[in-house]
C-alpha positions as CSV (number, residue, x, y, z in Angstrom):
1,X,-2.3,12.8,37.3
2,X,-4.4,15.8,38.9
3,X,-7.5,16.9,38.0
4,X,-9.0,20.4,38.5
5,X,-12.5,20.2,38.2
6,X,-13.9,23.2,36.2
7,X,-16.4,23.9,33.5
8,X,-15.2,23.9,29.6
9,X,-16.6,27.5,29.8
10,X,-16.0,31.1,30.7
11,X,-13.4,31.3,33.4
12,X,-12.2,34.1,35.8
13,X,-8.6,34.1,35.9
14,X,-8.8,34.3,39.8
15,X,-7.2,33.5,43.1
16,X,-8.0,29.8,43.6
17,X,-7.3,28.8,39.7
18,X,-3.9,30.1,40.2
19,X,-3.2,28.9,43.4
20,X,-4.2,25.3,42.9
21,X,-2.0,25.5,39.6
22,X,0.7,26.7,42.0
23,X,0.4,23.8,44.2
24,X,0.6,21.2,41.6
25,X,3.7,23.3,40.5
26,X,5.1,23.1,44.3
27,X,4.4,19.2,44.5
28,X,5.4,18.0,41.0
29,X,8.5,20.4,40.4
30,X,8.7,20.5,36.6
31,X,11.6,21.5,34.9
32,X,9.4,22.6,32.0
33,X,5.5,23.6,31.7
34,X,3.9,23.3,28.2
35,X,0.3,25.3,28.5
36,X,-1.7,26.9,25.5
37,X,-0.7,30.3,23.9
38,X,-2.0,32.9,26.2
39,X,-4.0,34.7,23.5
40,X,-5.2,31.8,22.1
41,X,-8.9,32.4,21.0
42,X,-10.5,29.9,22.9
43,X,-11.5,31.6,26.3
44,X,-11.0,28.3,28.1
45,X,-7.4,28.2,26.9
46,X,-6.8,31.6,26.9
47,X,-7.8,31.7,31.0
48,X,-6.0,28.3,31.5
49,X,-2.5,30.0,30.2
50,X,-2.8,33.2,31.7
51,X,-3.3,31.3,35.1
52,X,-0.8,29.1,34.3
53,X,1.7,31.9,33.8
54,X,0.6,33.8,37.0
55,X,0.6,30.5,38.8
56,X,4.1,30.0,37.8
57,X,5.8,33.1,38.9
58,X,3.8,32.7,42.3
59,X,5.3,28.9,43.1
60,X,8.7,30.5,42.5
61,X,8.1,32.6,45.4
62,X,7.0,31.9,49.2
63,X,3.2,31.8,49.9
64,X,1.9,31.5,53.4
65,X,-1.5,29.3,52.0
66,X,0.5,26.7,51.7
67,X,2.9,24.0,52.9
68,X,5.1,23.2,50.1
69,X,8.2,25.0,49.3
70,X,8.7,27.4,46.7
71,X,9.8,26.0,42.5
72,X,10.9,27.9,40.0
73,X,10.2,26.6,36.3
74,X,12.8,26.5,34.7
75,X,10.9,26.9,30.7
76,X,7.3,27.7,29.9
77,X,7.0,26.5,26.2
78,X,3.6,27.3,24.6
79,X,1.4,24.8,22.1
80,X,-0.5,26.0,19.4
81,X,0.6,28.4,16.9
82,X,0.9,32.3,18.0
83,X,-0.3,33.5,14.7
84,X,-3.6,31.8,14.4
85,X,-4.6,32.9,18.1
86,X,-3.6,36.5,17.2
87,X,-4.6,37.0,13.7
88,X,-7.1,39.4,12.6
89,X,-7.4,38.2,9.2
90,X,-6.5,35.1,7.0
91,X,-3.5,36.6,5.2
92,X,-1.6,36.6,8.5
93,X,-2.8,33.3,9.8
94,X,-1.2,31.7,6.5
95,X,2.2,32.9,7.3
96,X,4.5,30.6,8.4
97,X,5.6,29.7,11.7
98,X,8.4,28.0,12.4
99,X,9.5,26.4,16.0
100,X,13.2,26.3,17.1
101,X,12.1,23.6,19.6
102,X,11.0,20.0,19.6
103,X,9.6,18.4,23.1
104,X,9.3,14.8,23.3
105,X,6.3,14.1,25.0
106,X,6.1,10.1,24.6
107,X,7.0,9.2,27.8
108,X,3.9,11.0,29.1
109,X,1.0,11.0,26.2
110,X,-0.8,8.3,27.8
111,X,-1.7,10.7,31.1
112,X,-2.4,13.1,28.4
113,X,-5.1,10.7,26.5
114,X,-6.4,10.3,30.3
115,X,-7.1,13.8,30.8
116,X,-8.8,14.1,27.9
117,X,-10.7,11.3,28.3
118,X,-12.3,13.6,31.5
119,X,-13.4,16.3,29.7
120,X,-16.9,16.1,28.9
121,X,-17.4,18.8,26.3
């Protein structure tokens, strides 16, 4: 598991967010990355999956900060539903949204009760 250690609060979408994103990216090599919509109306999600996305395209390529070879992700998928981070009012956020995909996360949802056993908001 890695940990970046930030603030459940207001985040920049900046430089070292993305790049330490990247090198988990470099070092792990995922096939797929599942992050939060990035409009989502929490801010915290919101900056988390725009830096996500940005750290993404910039493992694919080469970067001299950094000693790992380039990965390219081969599927972003997002969590959450689009609608309800978008919406304006509740007549939209009650139409229906239906996924064509299903991931299987089982064989990792114990490292994801671990993470969110660190956050201490």
């Amino acid at each position: 598991m890695r940990l970046l250690v930030y603030e459940d609060d207001a985040l920049p979408v900046d430089d070292k967010l993305v790049f330490q994103i990247d090198e988990i990216i470099r070092d792990v090599k995922p096939d797929i990355v599942i992050t939060h919509h990035p409009q989502d109306t929490v801010d915290v999600h919101n900056v988390f999956a725009r830096a996500t996305l940005k750290a993404c395209q910039s493992a694919a390529g080469i970067r001299r900060a950094t000693r790992l070879g380039p990965h390219k992700v081969a599927q972003i998928f997002f969590m959450g539903i689009p609608v309800g981070c978008t919406t304006d009012n509740v007549i939209n956020a009650l139409t229906p949204v239906f996924y064509n995909a299903c991931i299987n996360v089982t064989d990792v949802i114990d490292k994801k009760f671990a993470a969110l056993d660190k956050l201490a908001s």
